[in-house]
N, C-alpha and C positions, 0 to 999 in steps of 0.2 A: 494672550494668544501665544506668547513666546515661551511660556510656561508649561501650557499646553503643550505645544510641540515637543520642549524638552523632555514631557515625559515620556510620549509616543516615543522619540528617540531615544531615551532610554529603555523601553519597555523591547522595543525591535532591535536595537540595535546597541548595546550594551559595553561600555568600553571594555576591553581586553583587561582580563585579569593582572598584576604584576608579574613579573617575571623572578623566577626562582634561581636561584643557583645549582647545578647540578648537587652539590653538598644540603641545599635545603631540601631538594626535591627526596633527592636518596632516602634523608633521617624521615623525610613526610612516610615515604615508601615502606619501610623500614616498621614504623607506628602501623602504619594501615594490614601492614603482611600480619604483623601479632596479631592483631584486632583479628583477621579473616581465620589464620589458623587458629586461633581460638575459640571463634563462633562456629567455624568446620569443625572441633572436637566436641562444643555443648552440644553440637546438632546431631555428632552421633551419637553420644551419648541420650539425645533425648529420646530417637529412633528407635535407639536399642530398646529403651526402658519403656518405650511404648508397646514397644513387638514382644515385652517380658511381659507386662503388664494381659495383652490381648490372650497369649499363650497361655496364661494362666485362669485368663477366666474360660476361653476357649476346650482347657484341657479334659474337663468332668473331672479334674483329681481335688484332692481338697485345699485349701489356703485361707491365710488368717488376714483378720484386717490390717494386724501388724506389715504384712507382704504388701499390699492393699497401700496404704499409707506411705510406706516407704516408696514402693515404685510411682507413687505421683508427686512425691516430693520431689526426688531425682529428676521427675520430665520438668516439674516448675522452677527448679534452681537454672536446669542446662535452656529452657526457654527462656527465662528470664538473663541468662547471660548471651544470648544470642541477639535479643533486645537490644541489652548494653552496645555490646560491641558493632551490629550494626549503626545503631546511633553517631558512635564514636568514627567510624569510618566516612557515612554520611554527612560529618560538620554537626550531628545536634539533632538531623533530620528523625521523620518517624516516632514524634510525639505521642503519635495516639495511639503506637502499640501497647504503649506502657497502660493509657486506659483499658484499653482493652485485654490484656494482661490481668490487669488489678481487677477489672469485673469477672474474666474468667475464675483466675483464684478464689476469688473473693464465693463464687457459686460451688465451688469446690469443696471450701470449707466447710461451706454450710453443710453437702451433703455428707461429708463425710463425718462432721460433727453432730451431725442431728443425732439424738438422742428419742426414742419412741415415747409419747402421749399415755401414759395410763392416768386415767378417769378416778377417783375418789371415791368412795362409799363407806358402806360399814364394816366395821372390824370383825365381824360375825354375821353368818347369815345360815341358817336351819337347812340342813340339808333337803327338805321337801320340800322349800320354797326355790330352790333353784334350779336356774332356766339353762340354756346354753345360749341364753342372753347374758349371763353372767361371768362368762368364760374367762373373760380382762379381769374377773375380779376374783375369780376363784381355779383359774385353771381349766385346759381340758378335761382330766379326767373326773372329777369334784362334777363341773358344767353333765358329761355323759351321766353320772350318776345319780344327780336329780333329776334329769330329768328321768331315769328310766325307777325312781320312786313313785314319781305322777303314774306308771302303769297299773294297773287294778290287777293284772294276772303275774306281777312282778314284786320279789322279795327286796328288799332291800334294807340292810342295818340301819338304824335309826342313826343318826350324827348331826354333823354342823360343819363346815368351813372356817376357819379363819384365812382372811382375805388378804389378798394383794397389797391392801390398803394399811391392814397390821403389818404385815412384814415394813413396810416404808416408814412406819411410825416407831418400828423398832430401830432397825436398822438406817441411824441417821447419817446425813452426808459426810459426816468425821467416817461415820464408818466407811462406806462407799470410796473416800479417797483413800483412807489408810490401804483397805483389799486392793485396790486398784496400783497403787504405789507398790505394793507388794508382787503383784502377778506380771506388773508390766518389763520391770526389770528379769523375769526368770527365760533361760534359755530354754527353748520348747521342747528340745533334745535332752536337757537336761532332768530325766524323769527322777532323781535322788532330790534335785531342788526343789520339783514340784509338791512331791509327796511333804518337805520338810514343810515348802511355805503354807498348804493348805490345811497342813495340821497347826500350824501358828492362826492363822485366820479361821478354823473353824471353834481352838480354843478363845482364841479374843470374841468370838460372837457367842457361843457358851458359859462366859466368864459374863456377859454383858446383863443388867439388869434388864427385863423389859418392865415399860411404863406400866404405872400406877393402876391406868385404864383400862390396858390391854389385858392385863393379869387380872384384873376382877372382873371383866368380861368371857374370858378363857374359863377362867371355876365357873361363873354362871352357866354357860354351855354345857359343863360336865354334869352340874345338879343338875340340868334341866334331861340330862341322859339317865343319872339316879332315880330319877320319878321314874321313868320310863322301864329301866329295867333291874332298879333293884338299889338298894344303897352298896356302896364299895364297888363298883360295875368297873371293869374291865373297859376298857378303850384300844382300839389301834389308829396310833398316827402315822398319817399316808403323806408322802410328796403328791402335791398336784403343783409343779412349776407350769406358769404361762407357757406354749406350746408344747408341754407333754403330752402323751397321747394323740398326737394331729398323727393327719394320715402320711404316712411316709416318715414320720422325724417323729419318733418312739420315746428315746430316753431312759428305753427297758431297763429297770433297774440299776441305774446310775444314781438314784436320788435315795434317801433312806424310808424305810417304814420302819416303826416299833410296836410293837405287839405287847398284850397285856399290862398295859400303860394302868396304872392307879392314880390316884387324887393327887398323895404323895409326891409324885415322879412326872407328874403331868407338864410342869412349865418347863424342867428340864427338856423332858421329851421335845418339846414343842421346837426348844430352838435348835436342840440336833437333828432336827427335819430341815430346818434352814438353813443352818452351817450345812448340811448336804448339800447347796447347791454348789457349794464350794470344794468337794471329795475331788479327785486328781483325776479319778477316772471320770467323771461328771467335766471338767472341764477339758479334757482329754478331747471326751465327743464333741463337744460346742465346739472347739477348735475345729475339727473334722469338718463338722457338718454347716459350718459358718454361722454361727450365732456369738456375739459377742455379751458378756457378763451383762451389760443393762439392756438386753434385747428381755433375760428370763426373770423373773418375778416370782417368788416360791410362796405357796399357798399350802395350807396345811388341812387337810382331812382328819377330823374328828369321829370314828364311828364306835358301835360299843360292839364289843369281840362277839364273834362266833364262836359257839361251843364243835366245831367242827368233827363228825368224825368220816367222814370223806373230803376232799378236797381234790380242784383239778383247772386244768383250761382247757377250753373247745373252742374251734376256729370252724368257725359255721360253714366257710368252705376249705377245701384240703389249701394250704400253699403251693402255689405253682397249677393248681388241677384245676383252671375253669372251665376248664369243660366239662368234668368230673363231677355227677350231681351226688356226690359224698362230704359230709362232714368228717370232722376227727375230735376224739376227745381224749385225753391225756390224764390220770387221777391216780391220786396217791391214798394212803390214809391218810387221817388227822389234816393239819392244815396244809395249806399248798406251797407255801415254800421249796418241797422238794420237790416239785417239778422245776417252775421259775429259776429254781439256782441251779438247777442239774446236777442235783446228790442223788436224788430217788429213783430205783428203779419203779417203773410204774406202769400202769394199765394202759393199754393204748388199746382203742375203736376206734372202728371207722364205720361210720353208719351213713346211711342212705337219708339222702335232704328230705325225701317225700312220707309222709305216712306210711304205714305204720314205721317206718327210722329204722329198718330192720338192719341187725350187723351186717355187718359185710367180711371184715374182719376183726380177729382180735390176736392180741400180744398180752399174757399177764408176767410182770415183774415178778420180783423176789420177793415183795412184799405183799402178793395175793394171797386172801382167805384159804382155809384148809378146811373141808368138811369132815362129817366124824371118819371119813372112812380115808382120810390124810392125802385127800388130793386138791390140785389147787382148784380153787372157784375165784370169778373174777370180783371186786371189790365193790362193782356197781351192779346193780338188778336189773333186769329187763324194762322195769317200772321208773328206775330213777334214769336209765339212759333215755326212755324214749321221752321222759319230763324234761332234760335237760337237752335234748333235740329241739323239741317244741319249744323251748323260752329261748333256744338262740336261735330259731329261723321267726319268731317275735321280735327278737331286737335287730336283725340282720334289714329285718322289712320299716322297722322303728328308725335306723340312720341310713336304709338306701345304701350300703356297700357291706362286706363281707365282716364278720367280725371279730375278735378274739377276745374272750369272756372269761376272767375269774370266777369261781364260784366255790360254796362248799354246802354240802347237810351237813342241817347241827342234830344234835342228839334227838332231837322230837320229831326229824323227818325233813324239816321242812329244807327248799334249797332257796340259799341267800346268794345274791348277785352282788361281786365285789369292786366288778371291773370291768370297761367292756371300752375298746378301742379300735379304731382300724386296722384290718389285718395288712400286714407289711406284704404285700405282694409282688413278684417281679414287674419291672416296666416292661407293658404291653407292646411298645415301638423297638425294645430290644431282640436283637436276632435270638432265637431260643436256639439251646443247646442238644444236641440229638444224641441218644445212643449209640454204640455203633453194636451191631448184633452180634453175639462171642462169634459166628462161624467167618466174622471178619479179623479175627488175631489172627495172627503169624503163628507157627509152633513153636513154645519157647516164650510169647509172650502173653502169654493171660495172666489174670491179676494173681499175685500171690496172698492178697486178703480181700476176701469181702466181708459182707454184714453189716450191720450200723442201719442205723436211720437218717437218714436226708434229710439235714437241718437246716440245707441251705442250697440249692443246685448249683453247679457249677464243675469247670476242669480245671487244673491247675496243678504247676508243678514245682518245686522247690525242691529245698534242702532242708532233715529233719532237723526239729531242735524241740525237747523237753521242756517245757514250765511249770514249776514245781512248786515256785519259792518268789520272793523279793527278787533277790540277785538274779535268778535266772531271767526273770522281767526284765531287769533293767538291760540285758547283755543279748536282748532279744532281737535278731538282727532283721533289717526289713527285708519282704519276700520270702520270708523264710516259712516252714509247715511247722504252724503254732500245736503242739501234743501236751494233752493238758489230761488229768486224771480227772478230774469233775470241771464242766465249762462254766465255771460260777462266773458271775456279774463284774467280781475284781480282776477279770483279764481283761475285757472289756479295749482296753485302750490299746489293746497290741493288735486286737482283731483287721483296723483299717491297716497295721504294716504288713498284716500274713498276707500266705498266700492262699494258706485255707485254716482251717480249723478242724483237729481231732482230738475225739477225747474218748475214752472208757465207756461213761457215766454220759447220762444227758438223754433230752428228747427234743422234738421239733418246737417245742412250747414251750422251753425255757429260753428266758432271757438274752445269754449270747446268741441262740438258735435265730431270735430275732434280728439284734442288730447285726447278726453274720449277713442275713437277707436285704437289714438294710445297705448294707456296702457293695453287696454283691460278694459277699467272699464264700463261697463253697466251704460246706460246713459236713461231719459226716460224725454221730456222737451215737454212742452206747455201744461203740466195737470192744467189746470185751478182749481184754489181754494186748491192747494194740503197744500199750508204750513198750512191752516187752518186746514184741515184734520187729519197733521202730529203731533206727541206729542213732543215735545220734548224728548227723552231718550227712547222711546217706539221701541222694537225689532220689526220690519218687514222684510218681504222677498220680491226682486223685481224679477219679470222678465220680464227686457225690451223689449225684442222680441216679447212679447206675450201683453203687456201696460200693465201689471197686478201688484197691491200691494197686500202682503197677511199679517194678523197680524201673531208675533211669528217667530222664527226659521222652515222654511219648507224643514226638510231634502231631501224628495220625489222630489222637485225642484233643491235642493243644488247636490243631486247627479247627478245630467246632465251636469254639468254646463264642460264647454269645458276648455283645457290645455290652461294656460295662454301665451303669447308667451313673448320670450324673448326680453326684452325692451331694454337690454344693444349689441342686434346682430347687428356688423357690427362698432360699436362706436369706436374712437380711445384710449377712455382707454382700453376697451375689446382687440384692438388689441397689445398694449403693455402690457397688462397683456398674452394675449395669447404667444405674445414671449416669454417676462420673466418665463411663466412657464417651457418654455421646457430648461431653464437652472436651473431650481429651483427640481423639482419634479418627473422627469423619474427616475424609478432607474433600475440602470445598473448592482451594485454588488449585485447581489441576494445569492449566494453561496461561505460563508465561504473559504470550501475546496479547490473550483477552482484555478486553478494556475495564472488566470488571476484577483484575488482577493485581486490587488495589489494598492496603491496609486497612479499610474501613469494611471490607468481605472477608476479613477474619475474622470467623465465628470457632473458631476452634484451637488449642494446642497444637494442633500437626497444622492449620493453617499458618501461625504464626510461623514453624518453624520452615515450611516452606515460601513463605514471603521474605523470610530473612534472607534464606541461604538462594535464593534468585538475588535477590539486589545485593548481597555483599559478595558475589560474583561479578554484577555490573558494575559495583563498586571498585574491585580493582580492576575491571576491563577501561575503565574510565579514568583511570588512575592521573593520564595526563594533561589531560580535558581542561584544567583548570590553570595549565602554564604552558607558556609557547616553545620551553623546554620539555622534551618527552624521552627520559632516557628509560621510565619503567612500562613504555604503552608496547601494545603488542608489536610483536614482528611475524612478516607472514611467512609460513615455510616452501620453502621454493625449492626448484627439480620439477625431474618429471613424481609427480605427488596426485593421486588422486582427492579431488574435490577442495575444499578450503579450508585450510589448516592455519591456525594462529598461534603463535606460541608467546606467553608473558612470563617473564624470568623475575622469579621471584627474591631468588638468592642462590648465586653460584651455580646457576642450571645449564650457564654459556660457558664457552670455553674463554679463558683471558684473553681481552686483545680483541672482542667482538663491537664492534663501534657500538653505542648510545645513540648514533644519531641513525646507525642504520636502518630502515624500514622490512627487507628480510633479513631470514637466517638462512643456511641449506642443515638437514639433518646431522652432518658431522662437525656442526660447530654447537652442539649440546652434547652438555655429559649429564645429563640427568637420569640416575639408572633408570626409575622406574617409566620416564618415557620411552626413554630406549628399548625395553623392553617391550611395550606394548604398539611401537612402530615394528616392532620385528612382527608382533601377530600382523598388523596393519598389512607388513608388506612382503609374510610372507606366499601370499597366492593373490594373483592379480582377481579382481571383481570382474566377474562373466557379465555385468550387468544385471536389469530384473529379469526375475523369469518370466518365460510365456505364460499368461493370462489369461483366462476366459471369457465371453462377454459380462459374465455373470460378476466375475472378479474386477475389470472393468468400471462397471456398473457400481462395484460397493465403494471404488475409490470416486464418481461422480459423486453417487451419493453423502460418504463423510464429509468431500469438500463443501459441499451444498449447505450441511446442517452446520458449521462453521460459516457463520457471516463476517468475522477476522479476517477470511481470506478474500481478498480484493486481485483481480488480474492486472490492475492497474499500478497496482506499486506490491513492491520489496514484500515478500512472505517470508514465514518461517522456513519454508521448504528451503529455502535458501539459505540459512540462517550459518554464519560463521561457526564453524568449530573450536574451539580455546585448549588450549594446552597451559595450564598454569604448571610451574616447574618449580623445582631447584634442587641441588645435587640430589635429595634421596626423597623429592615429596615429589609427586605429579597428580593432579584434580584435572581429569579428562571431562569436558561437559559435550557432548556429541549431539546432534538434531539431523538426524538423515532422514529426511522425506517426512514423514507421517509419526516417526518413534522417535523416543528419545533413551539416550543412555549417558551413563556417567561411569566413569572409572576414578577410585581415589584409591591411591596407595604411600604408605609411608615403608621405604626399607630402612634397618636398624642394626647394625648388632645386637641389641638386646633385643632378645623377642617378643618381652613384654608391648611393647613400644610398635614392633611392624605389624602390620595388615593391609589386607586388600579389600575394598569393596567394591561392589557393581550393582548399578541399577537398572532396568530395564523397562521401558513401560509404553506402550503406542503402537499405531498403524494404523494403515489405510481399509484395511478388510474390516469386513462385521467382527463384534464382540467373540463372535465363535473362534474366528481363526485367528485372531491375535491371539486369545488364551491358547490354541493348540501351538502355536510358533513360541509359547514362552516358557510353554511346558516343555516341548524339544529341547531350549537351550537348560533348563533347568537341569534335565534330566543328564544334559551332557555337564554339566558344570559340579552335579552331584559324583559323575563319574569320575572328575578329576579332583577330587576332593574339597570340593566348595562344600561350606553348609547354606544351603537355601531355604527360600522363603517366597511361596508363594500365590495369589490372590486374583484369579481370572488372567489378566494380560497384566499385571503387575511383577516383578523377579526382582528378587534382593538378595544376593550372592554374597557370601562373607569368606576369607581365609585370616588368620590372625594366629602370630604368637609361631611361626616358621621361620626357617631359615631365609635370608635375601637370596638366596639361590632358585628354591624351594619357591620363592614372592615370585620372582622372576621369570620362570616357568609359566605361574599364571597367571600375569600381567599379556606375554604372548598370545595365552588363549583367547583372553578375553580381546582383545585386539582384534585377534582373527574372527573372530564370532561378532566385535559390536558392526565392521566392515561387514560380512558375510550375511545377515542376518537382514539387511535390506530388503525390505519386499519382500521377504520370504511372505509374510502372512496371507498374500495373497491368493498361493499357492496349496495352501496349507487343509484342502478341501478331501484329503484321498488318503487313508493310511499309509500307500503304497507309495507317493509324495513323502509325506513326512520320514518313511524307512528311509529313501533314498537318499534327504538331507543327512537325518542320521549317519549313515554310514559314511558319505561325504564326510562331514565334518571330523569324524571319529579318526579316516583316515589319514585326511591331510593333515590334522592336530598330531596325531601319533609320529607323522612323517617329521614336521616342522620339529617336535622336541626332539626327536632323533640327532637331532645334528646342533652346533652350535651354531645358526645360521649369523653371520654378519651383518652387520647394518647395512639396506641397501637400499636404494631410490628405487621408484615404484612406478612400472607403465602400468593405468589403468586398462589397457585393455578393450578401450572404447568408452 
C-alpha cells in the first residue's frame, strides 16, 4: 500500500528539481539559445526552399528535375536539423519525429527515384501488324502509322519497327550509367559543353557493337522489304522515341531521320537514329518540356523510300482557326524535307474541309511549275489537292482531333502517307490575342514591316539579335528576337529563350513553326529581306497574327497578348513533383491550441516544421521551469503598455545592471535594436480599439468561435494568450496572438547585409474566409509599397526584406509594428471597398508621418 501511494505521490506531486547555479543555468541557456537560433535559421531556410520549390511548379515556366531534387533536398537537410535541435532543447524529447521524418523521406525517395516500367517484347515487329496498343513498344509515331496501314483507302510505305525492347538490348546499363555520368555533371547554361559531351556519347553509341541477335534480325527485316520492292531497295530510318508525336509534346524534328539508307549502311544508320536521342538540341527540349533521359525510349522505323516527286504537310485544320472550316496544305517538289526544315519556298492552299475542298486560297513559291507559255502553275492539280483533302479529313475522323500529315506522290501517282500526329494547337482556356484594327495607330506609329506567314500567333517585344552561326547560338541572349535566315530544326533550343522567332525562309509546317506553337512563342517566317531590315540590338514589337514589326516597346500591343500556357502540363517531372508536393507542403497543424497539435498529426514536411518551431518557442519560454533559479524566464513589460507583453533576453538585449531575479522590465531598460524599433511602430499611434461592426460581422465572430470547440469560457484561451518578445542586442522573434490572428516579426540587424533580414508573418481572424483574405491583401499591398517582397495565399502574408542596411531594417521593423497593432479586427470590417480605401489611406498616412521623424522611444496609453 505504501508503495502505491509513493507512486501516486510521485506521479502528482513530484519532488522539485535540483537547484542550479546561476553560472549552470546561464551555460544551460546559453546551449539552448544555439539550439533555437539554429532551428530558426533551418526553419527559414526550409520555408524558403518550400515557397522556391511551389513557385516553380506554380510558374508554367519550364524546370529540370535537377531543380526538382535539389530544392527538396534543401527542405530535408533544414527539417531534419530542426528535428535535431528541437530534440536537443527538449532533453531527447520528440522521438517520433525522427520516424516520421524517415517515413516521409523515405516516400520521397521513392517518388522521385522511380524510374518508368517499360514491358518487353520483340526486337522487330512488321509495320502492318501494329496497333497503337503497341506504342510502349514502338513509339507514337511507328503506333500512328500502323495503324493508319490497317486503312483500305490509305497508302502506306511498307516497313518494320525495331522496338523499344532492341534499343534496351543494345544499349546496356554500362551504357546508361556512363551517358548519365556524363550529362549529370554539365552546366545547363553551358551550351559549348553540351554540344562537346553529346557528340562523345553519340560517338560512344556509334562506335558500340550491337548484339549478334539484334543485327541478324535488322538485315532480316530489310530482305523481307527486298521481296517486296526490289533487291537493293532504298530505306528511310525514322525516330519514333516513346512520346513523340503525343498531342501537345512534338519533338518536331529534334530526333534524326536518314534517307536512302542501303543494306550496306543499314546498322550504321540504325544507331545514329539512336544516339539522336542524345543531339543537344533533343535534350535541349526534354529539359524544357520536363522529361528526364529514361522517361524516352528511341524506337527506330524502318520503311522503303518513296520515289517522291511532290512532297508536303497538311494540317486538316488551319492552326489557331477552329472555327474556320478550312484546311492548309504546304508542298514542295521532290521530298519534303524543304518544308519541315524551312529551306523551301513552297506552295501554300488553303482549302475548304467540306466537298468538293475547293481553294480558297493560294500562295506559289519560287519553286512552282512553268508552263509552255513561262508562267507559274502551282505544283499540285485540282485532282491531287482534292485527294489529299479527302485522306486527311479520313484520318482526322480516324484519331478524333485535328491533324498534321506528312505525305508525298511518287512517280506512278500514287500518294503515300508518312506521318500523321496531333496538330499542336493553342490552349483553348488561354485568353486569345486580338488585332488591333490599323485605324487604331497613332500617326507615326504603324508597322514599318509586314508580310511573312503566322507560324506561331502571338505579341511580343525584344531586342534584335541574328543567328547565323555556332557562336552566335551560343551568345544568344534570353528574351531576345531570335532572326534566323532559314528556321531549320538546329535552332530549336534558343526558341524557349526568345522572344519570338523571324526568319526569311519558312512556312507554318515546318518544324521550328511547330515547336514555336508549342511554347507559345510567336513566330512570323518567309518575310523576305527581313535580316537586312533588322539592326542588330534594335527594340521592336512583333505581332505575328497580324505579320506586323513595329519600332520600340509597343505597350498598346503588349497589353493583349494572351496567358502563356503551361509548357511543363502533363510531363513526368511535373508529375513527380506534383506527388512530392503533397508530402512536402499541405499544412495540417495550423492551431497551436488544438489538442490534435500533436507530433503523431504530422503528416507532412511543413507540418514538421511547424511543430518544431511552436515547441522550440515553448522550449525557451520554459526555459526556467526546471530550476527554482530563473534568471533566463520572461520578464513582463511594464508602463502604461498596451495588452501583455513578455520579453526573454536572450543575450545582451538588457541593459547591464538589470536584476536576474527581477519579474519586470520597463522599455528603456532594453537595447535590443530591432525591438526597439518595432515598439516604436507598437507605440507610434495609440489603438482606437475595434471598429464598429455589424450584426452580420458580429455574427461571423459567434460563428468562428462555435466551430472551435478549444475555446472553453470557462478557463484561460488563446484570445488571451501572452505576447513574447525574444531579444538580444541585434535578434528580436516577435510571436503576437491578438484576438483571432496571429502574427510573427523576426529580424536579425548586421553590418553585413549578407546576414540581416526581416520577416513577417500574418495569418487569422475572426470574420469569414472572405474578409480575412481582403484585410491581408490590404497589408500586403502596403508592405509591397514599402518595399517588402510578399507572398500571398487567401488570409495567409509572408513579408520578406533582406540583405539592407540596419537603418533601412529599422525603418521596417516600425512598419510592421504599426500594422501587426493596427491590423486588429480589421477583418471584420473589411466588407465595403470604400472601408478598405479608408484603411488604406489611414495607414499610408500615419506610416508616412511616423518615418518622417525620428520618433523616440516612448510608453504607450492604449487609449481605452
Amino acid at each position: 500500500m505504501r508503495n502505491v501511494f509513493s507512486a501516486i505521490k510521485n506521479m502528482f506531486f513530484a519532488p522539485p528539481p535540483p537547484k542550479r547555479s546561476p553560472e549552470e543555468l546561464r551555460a544551460a541557456f546559453a546551449r539552448r539559445y544555439a539550439h533555437f537560433r539554429s532551428l530558426l535559421t533551418a526553419n527559414n531556410n526550409a520555408l524558403q526552399a518550400m515557397a522556391e520549390l511551389e513557385k516553380v511548379y506554380y510558374s508554367g515556366e519550364s524546370y529540370r528535375m535537377a531543380v526538382v531534387r535539389s530544392k527538396i533536398n534543401t527542405i530535408l537537410v533544414n527539417v531534419y536539423k530542426m528535428i535535431r535541435g528541437l530534440r536537443e532543447m527538449a532533453g531527447g524529447r520528440y522521438t517520433e519525429l525522427e520516424e516520421i521524418f524517415d517515413k516521409i523521406s523515405c516516400e520521397l525517395s521513392g517518388i522521385i527515384e522511380r524510374k518508368p516500367e517499360f514491358r518487353d517484347g520483340p526486337f522487330i515487329l512488321p509495320l502492318g501488324e501494329v496497333t497503337r496498343r503497341d506504342r510502349e513498344q514502338v513509339g507514337e509515331k511507328m503506333a500512328n502509322l500502323g495503324e493508319l496501314s490497317a486503312i483500305p483507302s490509305l497508302l502506306v510505305p511498307p516497313g518494320f519497327v525495331v522496338t523499344a525492347t532492341a534499343t534496351r538490348r543494345f544499349l546496356t546499363g554500362t551504357h546508361i550509367d556512363e551517358i548519365n555520368r556524363r550529362l549529370q555533371t554539365l552546366d545547363p547554361d553551358d551550351m559549348d559543353g553540351l554540344y562537346r559531351a553529346c557528340s562523345e556519347i553519340k560517338k560512344m553509341i556509334i562506335d558500340s557493337p550491337l548484339p549478334a541477335e539484334l543485327e541478324e534480325m535488322l538485315v532480316a527485316g530489310y530482305r523481307s522489304l527486298e521481296e517486296k520492292n526490289g533487291p537493293g531497295c532504298l530505306v528511310a530510318l525514322r525516330s519514333s522515341g516513346l512520346g513523340e508525336d503525343s498531342a501537345g509534346v512534338s519533338f518536331a524534328g529534334l530526333y534524326r531521320t536518314i534517307l536512302d539508307v542501303d543494306r550496306e549502311r543499314l546498322t550504321t544508320a540504325y544507331k545514329e537514329v539512336v544516339a539522336g536521342k542524345y543531339g543537344a538540341r533533343a535534350i535541349a527540349y526534354r529539359r524544357k518540356r520536363g522529361y528526364r533521359h529514361e522517361d524516352i525510349e528511341m524506337c527506330v522505323g524502318c520503311l522503303a523510300m518513296v520515289d517522291a516527286v511532290v512532297s508536303g504537310v497538311t494540317y486538316s485544320r488551319v492552326p489557331g482557326g477552329e472555327e474556320a472550316e478550312v484546311m492548309s496544305i504546304n508542298a514542295v517538289k521532290g521530298v519534303g524535307r524543304g518544308v519541315v526544315d524551312g529551306i523551301a519556298a513552297t506552295d501554300f492552299f488553303l482549302l475548304a474541309r467540306n466537298p468538293p475542298y475547293s481553294v480558297v486560297r493560294q500562295e506559289l513559291g519560287h519553286g512552282a511549275f512553268k508552263n509552255e507559255h513561262n508562267l507559274a502553275e502551282p505544283i499540285l492539280n485540282t485532282e491531287q489537292l482534292r485527294l489529299l483533302a479527302e485522306k486527311a479529313i479520313v484520318i482526322e475522323t480516324y484519331f478524333g482531333e485535328p491533324q498534321d500529315i506528312e505525305w508525298s506522290f511518287a512517280v506512278d501517282g500514287t500518294l503515300n502517307i508518312l506521318q500523321s500526329r496531333p496538330m499542336m494547337r493553342p490552349d483553348p482556356a488561354a485568353k486569345k490575342e486580338t488585332i488591333p484594327a490599323p485605324a487604331a495607330h497613332a500617326e507615326g506609329e504603324l508597322p514599318f514591316l509586314t508580310g511573312g506567314v503566322c507560324a506561331a500567333a502571338g505579341i511580343a517585344s525584344g531586342q534584335v539579335f541574328h543567328v547565323n552561326s555556332d557562336e552566335e547560338m551560343r551568345t544568344f541572349p534570353n528574351g531576345a528576337m531570335l532572326v534566323l535566315e532559314h528556321p531549320l530544326p538546329e535552332w530549336a533550343p534558343l526558341v524557349s529563350r526568345a522572344a519570338a522567332v523571324i526568319a526569311e525562309t519558312g512556312s507554318e509546317a515546318g518544324h521550328l513553326a511547330t515547336i514555336s506553337r508549342e511554347f507559345g512563342i510567336p513566330a512570323l517566317f518567309g518575310v523576305s529581306g527581313v535580316r537586312q531590315r533588322l539592326v542588330q540590338g534594335d527594340i521592336i514589337t512583333i505581332n505575328s497574327q497580324a505579320k506586323s514589326l513595329y519600332h520600340g516597346v509597343r505597350e498598346d500591343l503588349l497589353s493583349q497578348r494572351g496567358v502563356k500556357r503551361d509548357i511543363m502540363a502533363g510531363s513526368p517531372v511535373q508529375r513527380i513533383l506534383t506527388e512530392a508536393l503533397q508530402l512536402i507542403t499541405p499544412l495540417n497543424l495550423n492551431d497551436p491550441t488544438s489538442l490534435q497539435f500533436k507530433s503523431s498529426w504530422c503528416e507532412t514536411l511543413h507540418d514538421i516544421t511547424r511543430f518544431c518551431h511552436e515547441k522550440s518557442v515553448a522550449e525557451m519560454f520554459t526555459l526556467g521551469r526546471g530550476s527554482h533559479f530563473d534568471p533566463g524566464g520572461a520578464k513582463r513589460l511594464v508602463g502604461d503598455v498596451p495588452l501583455e507583453w513578455w520579453v526573454i533576453d536572450l543575450a545582451d538585449g538588457f541593459k547591464p545592471g538589470v536584476a536576474n531575479e527581477a519579474g519586470t522590465i520597463r522599455i528603456d531598460e532594453i537595447v535590443s535594436e530591432p525591438m526597439l524599433a518595432i515598439w516604436q511602430g507598437i507605440s507610434a499611434y495609440p489603438w482606437q480599439g475595434p471598429p464598429p461592426i455589424s450584426a452580420k460581422g458580429f455574427g461571423s465572430i459567434i460563428f468562428q468561435s462555435a466551430m472551435r470547440p478549444d475555446i472553453d469560457p470557462s478557463v484561460a484561451t488563446p484570445l488571451t494568450t501572452k505576447n513574447y518578445f525574444l531579444i538580444s542586442a541585434n535578434f528580436c522573434n516577435l510571436s503576437v496572438r491578438l484576438g483571432y490572428h496571429y502574427a510573427m516579426i523576426e529580424a536579425y540587424l548586421s553590418d553585413l547585409l549578407t546576414e540581416s533580414y526581416v520577416t513577417f508573418r500574418f495569418k487569422g481572424g475572426a470574420a469569414d474566409t472572405r474578409r480575412k483574405a481582403v484585410r491581408a491583401k490590404l497589408l500586403a499591398e502596403i508592405l509591397q509599397h514599402y518595399g517588402f517582397r510578399v507572398e500571398l495565399r487567401s488570409d495567409a502574408l509572408l513579408a520578406r526584406v533582406k540583405k539592407q542596411s540596419a537603418e533601412y531594417l529599422r525603418e521596417r521593423l516600425r512598419i510592421l509594428g504599426y500594422l501587426t497593432l493596427h491590423a486588429r479586427q480589421l477583418d471584420m470590417v473589411m466588407t465595403q471597398p470604400q472601408a478598405v480605401e479608408r484603411y488604406r489611406q489611414k495607414f499610408r498616412q500615419e506610416i508616412d508621418a511616423m518615418l518622417a521623424i525620428d520618433a523616440p522611444v516612448q510608453e504607450y496609453s492604449s487609449g481605452g
